[in-house]
C-alpha positions as CSV (number, residue, x, y, z in Angstrom):
1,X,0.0,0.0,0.0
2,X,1.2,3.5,-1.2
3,X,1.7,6.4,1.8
4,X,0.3,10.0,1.0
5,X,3.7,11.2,0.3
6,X,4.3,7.9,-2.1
7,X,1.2,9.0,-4.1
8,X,2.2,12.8,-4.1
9,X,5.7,11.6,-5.6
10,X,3.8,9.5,-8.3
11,X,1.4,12.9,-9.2
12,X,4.7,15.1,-8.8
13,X,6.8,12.6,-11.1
14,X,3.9,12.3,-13.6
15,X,3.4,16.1,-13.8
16,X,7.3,16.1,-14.8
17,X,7.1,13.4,-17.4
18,X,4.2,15.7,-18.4
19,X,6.6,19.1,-18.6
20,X,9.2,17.0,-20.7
21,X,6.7,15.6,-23.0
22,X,5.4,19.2,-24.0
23,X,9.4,20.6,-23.9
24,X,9.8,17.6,-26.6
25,X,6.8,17.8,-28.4
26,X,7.7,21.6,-28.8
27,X,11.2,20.9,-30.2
28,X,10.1,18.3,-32.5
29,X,7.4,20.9,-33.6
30,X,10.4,23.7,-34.3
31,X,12.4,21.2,-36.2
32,X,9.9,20.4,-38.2
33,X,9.6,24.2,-39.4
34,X,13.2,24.4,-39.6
35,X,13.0,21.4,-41.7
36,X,9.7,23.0,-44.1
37,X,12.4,26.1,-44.2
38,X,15.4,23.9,-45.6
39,X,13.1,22.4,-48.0
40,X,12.0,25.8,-49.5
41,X,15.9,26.6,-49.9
42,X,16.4,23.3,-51.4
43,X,13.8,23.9,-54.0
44,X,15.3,27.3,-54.6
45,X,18.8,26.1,-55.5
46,X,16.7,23.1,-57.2
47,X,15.4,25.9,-59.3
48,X,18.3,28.0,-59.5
49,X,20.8,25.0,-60.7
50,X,18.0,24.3,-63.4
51,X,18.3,27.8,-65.0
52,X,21.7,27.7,-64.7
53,X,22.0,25.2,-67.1
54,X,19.5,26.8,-69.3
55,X,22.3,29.2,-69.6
56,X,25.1,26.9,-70.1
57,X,23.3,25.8,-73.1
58,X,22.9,29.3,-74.4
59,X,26.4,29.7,-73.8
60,X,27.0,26.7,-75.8
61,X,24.9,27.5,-78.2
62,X,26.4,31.1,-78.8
63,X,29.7,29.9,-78.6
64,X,28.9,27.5,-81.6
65,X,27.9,30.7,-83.2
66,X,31.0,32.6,-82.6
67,X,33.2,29.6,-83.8
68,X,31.0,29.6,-87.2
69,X,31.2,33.1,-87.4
70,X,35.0,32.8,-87.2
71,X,35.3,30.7,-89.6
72,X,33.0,32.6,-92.0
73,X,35.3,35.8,-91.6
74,X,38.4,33.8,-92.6
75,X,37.1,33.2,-96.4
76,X,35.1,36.6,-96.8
77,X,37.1,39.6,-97.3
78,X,33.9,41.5,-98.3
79,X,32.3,41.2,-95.7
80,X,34.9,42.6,-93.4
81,X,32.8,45.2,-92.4
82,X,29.6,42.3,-91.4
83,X,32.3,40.8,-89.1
84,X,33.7,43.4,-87.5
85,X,29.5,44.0,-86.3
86,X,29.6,40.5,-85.3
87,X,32.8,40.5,-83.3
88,X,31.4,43.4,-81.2
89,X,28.4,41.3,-80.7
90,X,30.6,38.9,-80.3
91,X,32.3,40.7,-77.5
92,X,29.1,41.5,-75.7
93,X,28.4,37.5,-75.8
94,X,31.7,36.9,-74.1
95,X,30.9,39.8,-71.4
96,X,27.4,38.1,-71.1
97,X,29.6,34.6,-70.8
98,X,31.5,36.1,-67.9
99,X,28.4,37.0,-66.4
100,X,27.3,33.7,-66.8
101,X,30.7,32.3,-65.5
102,X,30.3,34.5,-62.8
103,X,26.7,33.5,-62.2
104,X,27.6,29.7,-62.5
105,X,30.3,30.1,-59.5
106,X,28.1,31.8,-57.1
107,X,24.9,29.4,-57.9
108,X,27.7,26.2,-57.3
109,X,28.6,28.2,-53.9
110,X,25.1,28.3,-53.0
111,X,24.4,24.4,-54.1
112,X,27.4,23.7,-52.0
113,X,25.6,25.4,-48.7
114,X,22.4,23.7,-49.4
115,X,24.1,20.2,-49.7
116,X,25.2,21.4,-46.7
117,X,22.5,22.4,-44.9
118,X,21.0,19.2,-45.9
119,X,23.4,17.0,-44.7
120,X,22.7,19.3,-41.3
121,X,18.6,18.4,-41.5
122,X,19.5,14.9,-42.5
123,X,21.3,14.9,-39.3
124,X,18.7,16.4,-37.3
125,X,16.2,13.9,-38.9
126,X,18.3,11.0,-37.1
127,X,18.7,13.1,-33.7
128,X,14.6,13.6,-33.7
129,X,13.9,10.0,-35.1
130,X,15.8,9.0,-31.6
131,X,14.1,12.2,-29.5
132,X,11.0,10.1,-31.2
133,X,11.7,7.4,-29.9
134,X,12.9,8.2,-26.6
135,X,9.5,10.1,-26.3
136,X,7.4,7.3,-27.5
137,X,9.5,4.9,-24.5
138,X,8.5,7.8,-22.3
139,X,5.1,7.5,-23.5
140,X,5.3,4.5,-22.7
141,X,6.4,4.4,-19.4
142,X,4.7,6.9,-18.7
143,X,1.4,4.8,-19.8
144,X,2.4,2.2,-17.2
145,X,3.1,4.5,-14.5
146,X,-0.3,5.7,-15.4
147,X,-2.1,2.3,-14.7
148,X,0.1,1.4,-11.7
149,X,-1.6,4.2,-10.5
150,X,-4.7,3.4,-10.9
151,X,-4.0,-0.3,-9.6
152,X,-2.8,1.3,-6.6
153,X,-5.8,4.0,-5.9
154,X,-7.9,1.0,-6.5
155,X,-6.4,-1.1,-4.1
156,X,-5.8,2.1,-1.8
157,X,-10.1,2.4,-2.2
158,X,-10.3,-1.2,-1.3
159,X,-7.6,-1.3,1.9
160,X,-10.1,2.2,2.8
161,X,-12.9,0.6,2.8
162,X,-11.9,-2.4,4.4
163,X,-10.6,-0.2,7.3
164,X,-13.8,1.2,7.6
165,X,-15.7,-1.9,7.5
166,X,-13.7,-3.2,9.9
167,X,-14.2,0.7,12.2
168,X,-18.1,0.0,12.1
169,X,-18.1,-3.6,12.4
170,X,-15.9,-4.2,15.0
């Protein structure tokens, strides 16, 4: 049979178990945002590596065109004049290649921190797959602490009873 101060511990340990619960259910619930915000970024460099190769094609592309255009000015004196427009559009294409270049590098950079930053959520997933699971075995315990409880108000209602039975019926 469980003393006053027995049963106060059990309330006063289950009205922890409850604190921790909500401290842990409110972590996993901010890691899951955090992981919603990751995701976003992920799409964004998703995005961002997909136009970047929309414009390495261009590049290609335009750089195909240069080359022909090259090779065009080598066999035609008259149309010196033609090429010299097309080398100054040419120039603007390798400025707009630089750009590109430029572009490329910092878009890499930021695929680079997302990798990282996944890696990061990937290792928070483990960490809260084993909060998870430390919160469902607290659950858990905390289940069975529950119906020991009850077992033991039950039998404390009986043992009462019996005292009583045994006051008026002496």
């Amino acid at each position: 049979m469980l003393t006053e101060e027995q049963i106060k511990r059990l309330v006063s340990a289950n009205d922890s178990l409850q604190a921790q619960i909500s401290d842990v259910n409110m972590i996993l619930s901010q890691r899951e945002e955090e992981l919603e915000i990751l995701r976003a970024e992920l799409a964004k460099a998703t995005d961002l590596r997909s136009k970047l190769d929309g414009k390495m094609a261009e590049i290609e592309s335009m750089e195909d065109k240069l080359g022909q255009k090259q090779m065009q000015a080598k066999g035609a004196e008259e149309r010196e004049l033609e090429l010299k427009q097309e080398l100054n559009e040419s120039t603007k294409l390798q400025v707009k290649y630089d750009e590109l270049v430029q572009q490329y590098a910092y878009l890499q950079t930021q695929y680079e921190d997302v990798r990282t930053q996944l890696a990061e959520v990937n290792q928070r997933n483990a960490q809260l797959r084993e909060v998870a699971g430390k919160i469902g075995e607290l659950e858990s315990r905390f289940e069975n602490m529950t119906m020991e409880r009850d077992d033991l108000r039950e039998k404390l209602k009986v043992l009462e009873a019996q005292k009583y039975l045994k006051e008026v019926n002496p």
